[in-house]
One Martini backbone bead per residue (centre of mass of N, CA, C, O) as a GRO file, in nm:
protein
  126
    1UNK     BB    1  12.165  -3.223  27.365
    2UNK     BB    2  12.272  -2.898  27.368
    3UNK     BB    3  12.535  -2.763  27.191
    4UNK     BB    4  12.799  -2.516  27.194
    5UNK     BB    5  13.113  -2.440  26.997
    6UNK     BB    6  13.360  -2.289  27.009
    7UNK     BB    7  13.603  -2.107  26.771
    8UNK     BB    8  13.856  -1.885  26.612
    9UNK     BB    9  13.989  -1.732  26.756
   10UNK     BB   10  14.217  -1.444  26.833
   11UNK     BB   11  14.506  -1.272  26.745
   12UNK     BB   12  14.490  -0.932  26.619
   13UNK     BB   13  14.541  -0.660  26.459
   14UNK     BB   14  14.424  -0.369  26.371
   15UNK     BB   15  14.211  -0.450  26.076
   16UNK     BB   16  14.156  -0.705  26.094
   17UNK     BB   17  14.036  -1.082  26.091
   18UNK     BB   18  13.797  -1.266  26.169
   19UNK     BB   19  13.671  -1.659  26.220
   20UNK     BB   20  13.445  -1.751  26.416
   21UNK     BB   21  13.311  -2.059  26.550
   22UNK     BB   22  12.953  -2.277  26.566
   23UNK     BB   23  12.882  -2.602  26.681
   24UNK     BB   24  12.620  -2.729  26.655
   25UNK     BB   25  12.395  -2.945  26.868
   26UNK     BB   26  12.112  -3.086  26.924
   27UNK     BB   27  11.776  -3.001  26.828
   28UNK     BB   28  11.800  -2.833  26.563
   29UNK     BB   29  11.507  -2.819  26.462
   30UNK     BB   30  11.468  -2.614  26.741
   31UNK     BB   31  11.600  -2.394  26.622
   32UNK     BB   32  11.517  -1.996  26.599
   33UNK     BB   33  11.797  -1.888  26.722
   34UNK     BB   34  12.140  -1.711  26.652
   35UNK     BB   35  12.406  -1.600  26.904
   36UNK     BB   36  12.625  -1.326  26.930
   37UNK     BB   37  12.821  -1.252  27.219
   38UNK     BB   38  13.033  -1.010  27.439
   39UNK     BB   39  13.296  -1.001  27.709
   40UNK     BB   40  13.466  -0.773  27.905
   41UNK     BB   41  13.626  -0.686  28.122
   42UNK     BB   42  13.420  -0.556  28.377
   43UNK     BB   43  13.199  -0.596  28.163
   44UNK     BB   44  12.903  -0.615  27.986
   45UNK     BB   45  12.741  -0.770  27.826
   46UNK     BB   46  12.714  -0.821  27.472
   47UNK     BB   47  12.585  -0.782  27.156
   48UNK     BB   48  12.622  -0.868  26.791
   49UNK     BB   49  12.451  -1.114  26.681
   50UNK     BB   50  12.162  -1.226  26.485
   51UNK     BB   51  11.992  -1.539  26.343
   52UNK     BB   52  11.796  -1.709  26.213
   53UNK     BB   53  11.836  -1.988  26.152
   54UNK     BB   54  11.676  -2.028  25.847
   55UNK     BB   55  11.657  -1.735  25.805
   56UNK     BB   56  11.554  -1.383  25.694
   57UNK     BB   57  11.722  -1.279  25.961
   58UNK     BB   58  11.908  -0.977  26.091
   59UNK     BB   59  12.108  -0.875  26.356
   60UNK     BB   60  12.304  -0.584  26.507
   61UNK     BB   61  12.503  -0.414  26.665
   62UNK     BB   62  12.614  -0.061  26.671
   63UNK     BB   63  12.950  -0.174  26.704
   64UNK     BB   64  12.892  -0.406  26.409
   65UNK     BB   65  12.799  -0.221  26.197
   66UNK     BB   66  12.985  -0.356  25.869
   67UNK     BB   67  13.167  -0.551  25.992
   68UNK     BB   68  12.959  -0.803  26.054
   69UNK     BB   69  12.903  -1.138  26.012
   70UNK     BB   70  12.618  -1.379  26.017
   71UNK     BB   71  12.650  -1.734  25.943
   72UNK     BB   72  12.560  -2.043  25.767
   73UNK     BB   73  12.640  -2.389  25.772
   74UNK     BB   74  12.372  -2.622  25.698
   75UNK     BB   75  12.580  -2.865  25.659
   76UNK     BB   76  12.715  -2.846  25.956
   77UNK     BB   77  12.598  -2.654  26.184
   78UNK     BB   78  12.749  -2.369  26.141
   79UNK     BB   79  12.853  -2.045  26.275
   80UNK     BB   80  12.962  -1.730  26.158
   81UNK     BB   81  13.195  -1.485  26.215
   82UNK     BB   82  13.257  -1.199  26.058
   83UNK     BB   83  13.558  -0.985  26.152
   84UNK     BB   84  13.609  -0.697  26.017
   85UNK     BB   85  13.781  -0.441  26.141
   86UNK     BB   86  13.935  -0.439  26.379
   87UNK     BB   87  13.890  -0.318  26.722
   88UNK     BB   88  14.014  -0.318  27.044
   89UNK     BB   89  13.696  -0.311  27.134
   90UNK     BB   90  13.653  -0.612  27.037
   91UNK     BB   91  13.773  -0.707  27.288
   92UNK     BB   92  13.712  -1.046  27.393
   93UNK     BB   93  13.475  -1.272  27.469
   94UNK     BB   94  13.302  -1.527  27.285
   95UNK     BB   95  12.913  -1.621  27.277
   96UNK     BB   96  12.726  -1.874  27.191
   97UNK     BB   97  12.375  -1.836  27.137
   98UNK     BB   98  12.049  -2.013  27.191
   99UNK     BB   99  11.688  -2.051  27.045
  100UNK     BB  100  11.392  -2.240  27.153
  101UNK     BB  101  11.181  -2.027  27.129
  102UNK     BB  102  10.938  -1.842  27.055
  103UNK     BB  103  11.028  -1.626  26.860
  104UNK     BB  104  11.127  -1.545  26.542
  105UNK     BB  105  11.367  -1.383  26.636
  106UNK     BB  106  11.693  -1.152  26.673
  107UNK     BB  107  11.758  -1.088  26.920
  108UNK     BB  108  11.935  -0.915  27.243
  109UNK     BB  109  11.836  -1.071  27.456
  110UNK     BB  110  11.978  -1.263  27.665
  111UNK     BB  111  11.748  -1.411  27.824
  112UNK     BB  112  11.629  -1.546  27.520
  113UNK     BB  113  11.826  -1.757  27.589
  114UNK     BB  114  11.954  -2.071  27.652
  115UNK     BB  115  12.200  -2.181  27.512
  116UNK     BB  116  12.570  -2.200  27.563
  117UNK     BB  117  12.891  -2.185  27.545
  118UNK     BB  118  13.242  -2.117  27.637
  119UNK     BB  119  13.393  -1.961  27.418
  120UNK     BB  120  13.620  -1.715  27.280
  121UNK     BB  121  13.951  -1.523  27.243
  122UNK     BB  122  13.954  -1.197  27.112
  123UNK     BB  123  14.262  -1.011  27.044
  124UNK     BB  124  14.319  -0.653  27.016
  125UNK     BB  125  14.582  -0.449  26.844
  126UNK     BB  126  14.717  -0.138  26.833
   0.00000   0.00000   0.00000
């Protein structure tokens, strides 16, 4: 049973940093991509980055890239966003999501991804 929880979003000035995380859970030996997407009311969802699980490639979209970096630690099987400069425009809801299949790509595209977590509200105050 693959899960995906997020947490430590939160409320921040614009400028400021934040750093939210996927504790990923069963079978991870089988995760091939690792990706944050976020969605802003009204807004469809957006890409914002993925790496490959076990590393050596890594993919931003290009409204935060400069700003936001993804990695993992391998021995919890956590993944972090560290999210910093950040800009009202950043506000949204964020979104952990898992592929388990295909190839070990970093995709933007949203439909290649399997499992999702249940989000984290990011919230920049300008």
């Amino acid at each position: 049973q693959v899960q995906l929880v997020e947490s430590g979003g939160g409320f921040v000035q614009a400028g400021g940093s934040l750093r939210p995380s996927c504790a990923a859970s069963g079978r991870t030996a089988n995760y091939h991509v690792i990706a944050w997407f976020r969605q802003a009311p009204e807004k469809e969802r957006e890409f914002v980055a993925a790496r490959s699980w076990n590393g050596g490639s890594t993919n931003y979209g290009d409204s935060v890239k400069g700003r936001f970096t993804i990695y993992r630690d391998n021995a919890k099987n956590t993944v972090y966003l560290q999210m910093n400069s950040l800009k009202p425009e950043d506000t949204a809801v964020y979104y952990c999501s898992a592929r388990l299949r295909g190839m070990v790509v970093p995709s933007s595209n949203s439909d290649e991804y399997d499992y999702w977590g249940q989000g984290t509200q990011v919230t920049v105050s300008s």
